[in-house]
C-alpha positions as CSV (number, residue, x, y, z in Angstrom):
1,X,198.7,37.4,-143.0
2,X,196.4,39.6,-141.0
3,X,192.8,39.4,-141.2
4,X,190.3,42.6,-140.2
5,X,187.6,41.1,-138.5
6,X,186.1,43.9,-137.6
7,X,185.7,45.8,-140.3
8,X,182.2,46.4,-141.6
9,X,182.7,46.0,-145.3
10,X,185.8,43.6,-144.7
11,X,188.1,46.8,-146.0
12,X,188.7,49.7,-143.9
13,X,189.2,51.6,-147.9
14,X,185.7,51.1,-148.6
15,X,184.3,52.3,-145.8
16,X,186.0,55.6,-145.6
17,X,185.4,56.1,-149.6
18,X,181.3,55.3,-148.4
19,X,181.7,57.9,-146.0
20,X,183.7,60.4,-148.2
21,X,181.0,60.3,-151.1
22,X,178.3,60.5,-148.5
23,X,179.5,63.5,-146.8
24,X,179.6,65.1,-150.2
25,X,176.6,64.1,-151.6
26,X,175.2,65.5,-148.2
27,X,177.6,68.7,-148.7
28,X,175.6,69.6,-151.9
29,X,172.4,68.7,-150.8
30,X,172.8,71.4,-148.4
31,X,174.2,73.6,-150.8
32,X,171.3,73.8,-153.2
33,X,169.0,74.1,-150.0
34,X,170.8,76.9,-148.7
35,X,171.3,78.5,-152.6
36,X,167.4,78.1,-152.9
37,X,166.2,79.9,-149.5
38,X,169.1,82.8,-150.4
39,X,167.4,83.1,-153.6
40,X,163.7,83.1,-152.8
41,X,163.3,85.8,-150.0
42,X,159.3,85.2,-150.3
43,X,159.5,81.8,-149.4
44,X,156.1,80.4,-148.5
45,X,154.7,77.0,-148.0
46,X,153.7,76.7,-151.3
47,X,157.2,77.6,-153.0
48,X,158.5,74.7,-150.5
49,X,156.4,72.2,-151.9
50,X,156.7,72.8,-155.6
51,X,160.3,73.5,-155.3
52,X,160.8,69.6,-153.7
53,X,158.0,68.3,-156.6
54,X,159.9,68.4,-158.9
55,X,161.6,64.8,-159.9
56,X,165.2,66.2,-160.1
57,X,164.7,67.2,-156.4
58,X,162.7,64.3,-155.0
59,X,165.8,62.1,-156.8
60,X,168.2,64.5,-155.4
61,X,166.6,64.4,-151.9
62,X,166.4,60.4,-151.8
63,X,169.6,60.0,-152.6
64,X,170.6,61.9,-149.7
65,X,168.5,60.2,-147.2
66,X,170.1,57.1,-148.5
67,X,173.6,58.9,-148.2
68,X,172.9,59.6,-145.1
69,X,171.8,56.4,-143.7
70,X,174.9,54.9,-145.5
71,X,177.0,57.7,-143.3
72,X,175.5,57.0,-140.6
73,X,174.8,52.9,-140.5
74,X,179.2,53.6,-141.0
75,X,179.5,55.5,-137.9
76,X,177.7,53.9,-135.9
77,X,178.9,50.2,-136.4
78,X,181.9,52.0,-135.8
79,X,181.3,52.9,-132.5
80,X,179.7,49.7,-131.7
81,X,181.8,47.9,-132.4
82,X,184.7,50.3,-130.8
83,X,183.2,50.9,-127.6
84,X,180.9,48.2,-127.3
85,X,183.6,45.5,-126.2
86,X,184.5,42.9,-123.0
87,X,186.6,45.9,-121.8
88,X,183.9,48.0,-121.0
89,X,181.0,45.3,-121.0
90,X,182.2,42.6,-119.2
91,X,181.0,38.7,-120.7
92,X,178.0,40.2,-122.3
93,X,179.2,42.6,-124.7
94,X,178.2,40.8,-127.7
95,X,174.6,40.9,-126.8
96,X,174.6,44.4,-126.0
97,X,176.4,45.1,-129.1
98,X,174.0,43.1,-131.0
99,X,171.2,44.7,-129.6
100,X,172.3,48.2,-130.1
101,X,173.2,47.3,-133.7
102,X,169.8,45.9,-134.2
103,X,168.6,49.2,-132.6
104,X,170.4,51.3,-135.5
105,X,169.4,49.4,-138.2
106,X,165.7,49.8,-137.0
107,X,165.9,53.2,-137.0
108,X,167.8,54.0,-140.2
109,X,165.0,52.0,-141.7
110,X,162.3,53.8,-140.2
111,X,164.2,56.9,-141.1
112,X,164.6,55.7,-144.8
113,X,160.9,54.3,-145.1
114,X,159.4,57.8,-144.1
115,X,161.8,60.0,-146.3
116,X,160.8,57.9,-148.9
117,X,157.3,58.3,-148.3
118,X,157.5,61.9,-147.5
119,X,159.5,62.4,-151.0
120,X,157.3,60.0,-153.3
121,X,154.3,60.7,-151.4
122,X,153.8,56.8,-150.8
């Protein structure tokens, strides 16, 4: 029997179906974006706000800064863990991939923390 021990969720299956549902909760998210600048040519600050006020939006608008993070956390423990190796690193590949993992996970936080303060004005 062969065991992954690399994978981040222990199955390669959920990982890509993370990164599937992320890329199209992001793909819609940009869709409604797009479909509401096409449709307000007098955009002004004012339109922005109350458009993003709303609670649909500001759920709509977490979720994909959590899609997003999950997306990205994905990708990048990917390459970590690809590229960051004894083959490339010599004896202290583990600490460098530990500390660039570390790295990531800092700032997807950060990045999460302010989105959610930005959105629900925290």
């Amino acid at each position: 029997m062969v065991t992954n021990a690399t994978s981040l969720t222990r199955s390669g299956l959920s990982d890509f179906i993370i990164q599937r549902v992320s890329a199209v909760i992001l793909a819609l998210y940009t869709l409604v974006v797009i479909g509401f600048l096409l449709m307000t040519p007098e955009l002004d600050y004012g339109t922005w706000v109350e458009f993003h006020a709303g609670t649909v939006m500001r759920l709509f608008s977490t979720l994909a800064v959590l899609a997003l993070a999950a997306h990205a956390w994905i990708g990048m423990w990917t390459v970590g863990t690809d590229y960051v190796r004894e083959h490339y690193f010599g004896q202290r590949a583990t600490v460098f991939r530990s500390i660039y993992m570390v790295i990531c996970v800092g700032v997807l936080f950060v990045f999460v923390a302010w989105s959610l303060q930005i959105f629900w004005r925290l």
